[in-house]
Each structure stands twice: as C-alpha cells, then as structure tokens.
ZALUMPA-44672 format. One record per residue (C-alpha): residue number from 1; residue in three letters; x, y, z. Coordinates in nm, 4 decimals, padded with zeros to 6 digits. Layout:
BEGIN
{nr=NUM&rest=ALA&xx=X&yy=Y&zz=Z}
...
! end
This chain:
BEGIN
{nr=1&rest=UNK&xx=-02.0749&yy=-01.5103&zz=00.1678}
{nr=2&rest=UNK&xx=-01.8602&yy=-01.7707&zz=00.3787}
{nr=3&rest=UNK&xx=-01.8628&yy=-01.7262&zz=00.7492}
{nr=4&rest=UNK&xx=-01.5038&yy=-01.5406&zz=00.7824}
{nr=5&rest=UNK&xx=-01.4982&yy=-01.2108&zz=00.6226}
{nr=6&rest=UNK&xx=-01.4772&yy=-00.8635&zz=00.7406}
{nr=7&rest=UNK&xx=-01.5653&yy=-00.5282&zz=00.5290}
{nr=8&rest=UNK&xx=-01.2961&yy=-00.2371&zz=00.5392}
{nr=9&rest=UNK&xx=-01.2865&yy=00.1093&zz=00.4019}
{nr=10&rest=UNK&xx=-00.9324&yy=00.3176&zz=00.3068}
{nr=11&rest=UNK&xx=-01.0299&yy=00.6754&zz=00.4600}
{nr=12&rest=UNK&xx=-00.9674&yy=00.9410&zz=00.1898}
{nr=13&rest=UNK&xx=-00.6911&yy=01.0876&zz=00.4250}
{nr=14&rest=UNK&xx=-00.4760&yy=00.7893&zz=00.2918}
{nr=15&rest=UNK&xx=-00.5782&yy=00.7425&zz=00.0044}
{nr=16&rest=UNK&xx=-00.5101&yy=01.1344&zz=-00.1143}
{nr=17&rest=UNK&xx=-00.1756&yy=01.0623&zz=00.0621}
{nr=18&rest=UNK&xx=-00.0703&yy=00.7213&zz=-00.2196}
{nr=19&rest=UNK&xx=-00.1051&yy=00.5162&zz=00.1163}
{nr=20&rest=UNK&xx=-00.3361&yy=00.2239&zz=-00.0455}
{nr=21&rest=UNK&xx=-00.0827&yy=00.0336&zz=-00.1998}
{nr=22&rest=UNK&xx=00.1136&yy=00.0394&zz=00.1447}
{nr=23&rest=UNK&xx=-00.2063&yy=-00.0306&zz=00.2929}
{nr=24&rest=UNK&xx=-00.3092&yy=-00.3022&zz=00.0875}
{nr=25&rest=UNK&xx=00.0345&yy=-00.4702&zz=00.1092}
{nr=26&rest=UNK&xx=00.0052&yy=-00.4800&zz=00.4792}
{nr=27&rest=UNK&xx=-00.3034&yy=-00.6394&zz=00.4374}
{nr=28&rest=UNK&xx=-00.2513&yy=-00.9064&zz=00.2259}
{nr=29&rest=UNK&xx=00.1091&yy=-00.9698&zz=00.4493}
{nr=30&rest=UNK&xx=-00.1312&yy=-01.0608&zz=00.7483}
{nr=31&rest=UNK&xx=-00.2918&yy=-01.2991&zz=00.5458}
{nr=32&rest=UNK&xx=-00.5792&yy=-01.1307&zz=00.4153}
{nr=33&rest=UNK&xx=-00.7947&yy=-01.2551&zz=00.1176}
{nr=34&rest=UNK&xx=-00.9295&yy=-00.9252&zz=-00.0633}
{nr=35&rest=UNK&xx=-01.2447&yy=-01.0718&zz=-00.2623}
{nr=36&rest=UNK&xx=-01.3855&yy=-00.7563&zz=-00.3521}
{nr=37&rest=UNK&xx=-01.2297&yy=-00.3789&zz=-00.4170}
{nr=38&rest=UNK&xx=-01.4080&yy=-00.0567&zz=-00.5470}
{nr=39&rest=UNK&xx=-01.2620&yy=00.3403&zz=-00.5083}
{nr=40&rest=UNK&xx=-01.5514&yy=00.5664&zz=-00.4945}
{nr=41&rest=UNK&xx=-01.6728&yy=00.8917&zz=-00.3708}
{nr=42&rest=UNK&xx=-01.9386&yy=00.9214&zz=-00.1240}
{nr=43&rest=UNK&xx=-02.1680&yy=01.2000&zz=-00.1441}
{nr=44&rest=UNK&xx=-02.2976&yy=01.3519&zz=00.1673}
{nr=45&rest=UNK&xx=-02.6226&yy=01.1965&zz=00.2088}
{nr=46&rest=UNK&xx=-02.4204&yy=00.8238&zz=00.1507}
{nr=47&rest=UNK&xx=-02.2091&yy=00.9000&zz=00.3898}
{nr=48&rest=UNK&xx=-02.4886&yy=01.0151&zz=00.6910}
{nr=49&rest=UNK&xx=-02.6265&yy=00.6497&zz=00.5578}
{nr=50&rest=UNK&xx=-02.3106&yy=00.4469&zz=00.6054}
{nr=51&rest=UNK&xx=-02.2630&yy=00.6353&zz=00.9561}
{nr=52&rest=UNK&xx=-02.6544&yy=00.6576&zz=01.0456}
{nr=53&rest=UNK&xx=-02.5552&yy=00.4261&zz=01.3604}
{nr=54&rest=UNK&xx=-02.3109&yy=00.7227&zz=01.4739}
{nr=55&rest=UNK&xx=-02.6251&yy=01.0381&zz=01.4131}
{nr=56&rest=UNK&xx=-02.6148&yy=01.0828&zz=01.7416}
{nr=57&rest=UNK&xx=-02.2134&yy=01.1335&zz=01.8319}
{nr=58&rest=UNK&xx=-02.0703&yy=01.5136&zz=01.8427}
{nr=59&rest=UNK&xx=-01.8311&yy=01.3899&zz=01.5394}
{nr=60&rest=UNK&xx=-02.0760&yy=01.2874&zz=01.3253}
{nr=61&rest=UNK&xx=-02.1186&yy=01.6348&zz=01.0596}
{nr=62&rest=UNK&xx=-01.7597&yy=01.6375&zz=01.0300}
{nr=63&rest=UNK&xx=-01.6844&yy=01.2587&zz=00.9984}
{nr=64&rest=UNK&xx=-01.9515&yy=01.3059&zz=00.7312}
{nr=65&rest=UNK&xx=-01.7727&yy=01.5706&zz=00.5895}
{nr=66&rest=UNK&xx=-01.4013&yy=01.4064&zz=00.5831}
{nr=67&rest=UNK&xx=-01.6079&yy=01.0720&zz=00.4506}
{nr=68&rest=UNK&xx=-01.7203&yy=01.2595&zz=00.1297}
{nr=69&rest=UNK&xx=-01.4279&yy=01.4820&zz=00.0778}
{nr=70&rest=UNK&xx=-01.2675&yy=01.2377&zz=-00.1021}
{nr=71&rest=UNK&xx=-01.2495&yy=00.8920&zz=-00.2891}
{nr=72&rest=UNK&xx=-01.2101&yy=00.5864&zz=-00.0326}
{nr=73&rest=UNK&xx=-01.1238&yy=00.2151&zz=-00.1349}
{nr=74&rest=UNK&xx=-01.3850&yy=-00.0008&zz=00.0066}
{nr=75&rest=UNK&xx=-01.3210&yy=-00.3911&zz=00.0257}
{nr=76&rest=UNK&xx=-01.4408&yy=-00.7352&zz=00.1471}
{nr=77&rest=UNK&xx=-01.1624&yy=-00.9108&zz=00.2887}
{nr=78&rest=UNK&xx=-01.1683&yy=-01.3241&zz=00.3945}
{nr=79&rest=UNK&xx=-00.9439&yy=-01.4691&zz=00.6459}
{nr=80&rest=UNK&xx=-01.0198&yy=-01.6976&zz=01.0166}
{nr=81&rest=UNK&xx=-01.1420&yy=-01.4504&zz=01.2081}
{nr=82&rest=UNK&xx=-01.1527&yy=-01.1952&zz=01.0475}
{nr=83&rest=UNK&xx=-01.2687&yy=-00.8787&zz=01.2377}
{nr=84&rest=UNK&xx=-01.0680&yy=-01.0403&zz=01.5100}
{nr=85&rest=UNK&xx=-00.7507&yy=-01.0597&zz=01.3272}
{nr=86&rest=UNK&xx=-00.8232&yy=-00.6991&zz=01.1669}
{nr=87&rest=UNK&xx=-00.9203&yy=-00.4936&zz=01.4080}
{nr=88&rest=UNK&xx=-00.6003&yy=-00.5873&zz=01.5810}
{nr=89&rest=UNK&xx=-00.3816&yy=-00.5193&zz=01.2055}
{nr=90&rest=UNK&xx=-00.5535&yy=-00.1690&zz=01.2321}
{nr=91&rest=UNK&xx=-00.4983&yy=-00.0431&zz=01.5760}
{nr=92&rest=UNK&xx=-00.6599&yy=00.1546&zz=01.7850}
{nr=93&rest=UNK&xx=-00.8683&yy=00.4254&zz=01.6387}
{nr=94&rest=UNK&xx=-00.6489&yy=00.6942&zz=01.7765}
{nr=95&rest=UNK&xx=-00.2989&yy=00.6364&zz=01.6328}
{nr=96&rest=UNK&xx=-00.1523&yy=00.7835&zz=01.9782}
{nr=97&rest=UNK&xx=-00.2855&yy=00.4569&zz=02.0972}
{nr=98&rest=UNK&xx=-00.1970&yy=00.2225&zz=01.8171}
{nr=99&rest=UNK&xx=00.0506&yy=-00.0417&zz=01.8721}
{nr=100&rest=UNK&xx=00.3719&yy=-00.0136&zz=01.6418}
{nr=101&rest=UNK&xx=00.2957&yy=-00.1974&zz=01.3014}
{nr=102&rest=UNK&xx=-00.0672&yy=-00.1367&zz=01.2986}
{nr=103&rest=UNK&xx=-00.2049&yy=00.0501&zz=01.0170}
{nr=104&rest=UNK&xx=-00.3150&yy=00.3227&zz=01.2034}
{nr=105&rest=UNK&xx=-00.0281&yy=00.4020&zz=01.3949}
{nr=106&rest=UNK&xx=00.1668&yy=00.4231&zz=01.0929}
{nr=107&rest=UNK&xx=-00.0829&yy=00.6064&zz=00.8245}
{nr=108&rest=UNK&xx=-00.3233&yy=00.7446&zz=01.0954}
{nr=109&rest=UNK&xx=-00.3274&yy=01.1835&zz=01.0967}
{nr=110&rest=UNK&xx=-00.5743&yy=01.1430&zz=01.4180}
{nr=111&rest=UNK&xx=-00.8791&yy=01.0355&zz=01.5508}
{nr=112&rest=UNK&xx=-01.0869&yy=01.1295&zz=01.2666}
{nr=113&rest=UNK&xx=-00.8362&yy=01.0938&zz=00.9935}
{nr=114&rest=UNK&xx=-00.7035&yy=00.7294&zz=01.1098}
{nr=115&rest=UNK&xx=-00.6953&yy=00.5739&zz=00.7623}
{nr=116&rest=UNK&xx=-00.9049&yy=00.2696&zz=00.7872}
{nr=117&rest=UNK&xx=-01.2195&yy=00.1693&zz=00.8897}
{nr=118&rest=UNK&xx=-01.3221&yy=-00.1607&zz=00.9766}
{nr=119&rest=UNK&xx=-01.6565&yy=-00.3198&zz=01.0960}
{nr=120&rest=UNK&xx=-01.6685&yy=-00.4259&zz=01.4625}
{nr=121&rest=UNK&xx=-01.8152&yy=-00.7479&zz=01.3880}
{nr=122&rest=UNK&xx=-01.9536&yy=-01.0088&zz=01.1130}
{nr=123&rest=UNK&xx=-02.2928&yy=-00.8371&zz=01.1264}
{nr=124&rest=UNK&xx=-02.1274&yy=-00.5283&zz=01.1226}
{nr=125&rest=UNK&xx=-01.9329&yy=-00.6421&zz=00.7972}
{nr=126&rest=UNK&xx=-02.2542&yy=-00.7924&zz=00.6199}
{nr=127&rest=UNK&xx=-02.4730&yy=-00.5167&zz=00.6429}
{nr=128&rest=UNK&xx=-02.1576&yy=-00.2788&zz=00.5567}
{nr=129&rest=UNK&xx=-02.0629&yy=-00.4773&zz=00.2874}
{nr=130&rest=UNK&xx=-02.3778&yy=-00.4914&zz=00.1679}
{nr=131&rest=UNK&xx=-02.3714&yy=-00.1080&zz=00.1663}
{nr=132&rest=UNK&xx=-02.0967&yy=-00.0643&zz=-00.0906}
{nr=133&rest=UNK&xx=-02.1158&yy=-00.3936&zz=-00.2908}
{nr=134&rest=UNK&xx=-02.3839&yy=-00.5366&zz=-00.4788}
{nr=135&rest=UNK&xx=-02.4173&yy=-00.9883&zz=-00.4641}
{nr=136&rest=UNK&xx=-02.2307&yy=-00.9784&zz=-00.8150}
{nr=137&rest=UNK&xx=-01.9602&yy=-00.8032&zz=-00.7279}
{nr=138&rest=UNK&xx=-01.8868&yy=-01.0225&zz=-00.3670}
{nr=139&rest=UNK&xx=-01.6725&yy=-01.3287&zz=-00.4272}
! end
C-alpha cells in the first residue's frame, strides 16, 4: 500500500438513512481516491475486535451494539495526506461541534451515531484496513 491512504467506515446510522451516495460524493469532491469498497455486517464479536482499543471507554457495549446493528460501507481511500485531509472532511465527532460542510455536521444524529469513522492516523488506517480487507482486495 502507497504511503498516503486512510481507512474509513459509513456508520450504519447513514447508511440505513440512503446517506452513502451523498457521502461518497463528498468524498470523492475533496479529492479522494476510493481504492477499495465493501458493505457488510459486523457481528458482535467483530465489532468488540475492530473497537478492542476502546474496551475500556463507558461507550463501548453500545458503540458495539450500534456497530453491528446494521450494514456499514468500509473503504480505503488515497489522497496527500490523507488522515490529515479527512479527518478535517469529517468533522468533529460530535456534529454540535462540526464545522459546516463536514460530513458529520451534515449526516451526524450524535456522538455515537456521527456517520463516519475514520482512523486517526496511517497506522491507525493499516492495521484497520487490514481488518476489513484482505491484500487482494487493496489497490
């Protein structure tokens, strides 16, 4: 995988709402590569996986919960600087805090139910990526 990528995940909030075409758009109008794209539906015990890092937080049973309740749209996306550039395109996690034209603060329900996660930073997106997509499917 080339140095600039990031990993991303459409919450199911949105994506039982029709928001990942919206979403998508927005990402690919900020210059955003998508190189890889799956919908699938986590079962519990993938989602304590994907979230092990967050065991330890209050919010982790129900983030669990909202994670599995639903099918999400995970992707690898490529652009210069990448987690940079798409952290700021999503906004801060609470939409009450997002900036105007960030995904969040215009899909976001709240705190839990903000639409999109991203990884924090390239290790972040490598060993999240890595997670949902197997080397075939990563372009």
């Amino acid at each position: 995988m080339e140095a600039d990528f990031t990993f991303a995940v459409i919450k199911p909030n949105a994506v039982r709402t029709g928001k990942t075409g919206p979403v998508l758009a927005m990402i690919n109008e900020a210059g955003f590569e998508i190189s890889a794209l799956k919908m699938i539906c986590l079962t519990v015990p993938q989602a304590e996986a994907f979230y092990q890092f967050c065991q330890e937080e209050p919010f982790f049973e129900s983030l669990v919960e909202f994670m599995s309740s639903g099918p999400v749209v995970a992707m690898i996306l490529r652009r210069e600087n990448a987690n940079e550039e798409f952290c700021r395109l999503m906004g801060d996690p609470d939409p009450e805090f997002s900036e105007p034209g960030t995904i969040r603060k215009q899909y976001a329900v709240n705190l839990l139910m903000n639409a999109i996660h991203g990884s924090e930073s390239r290790e972040d997106a490598l060993r999240e990526s890595e997670f949902f997509f197997s080397e075939i499917e990563k372009f």
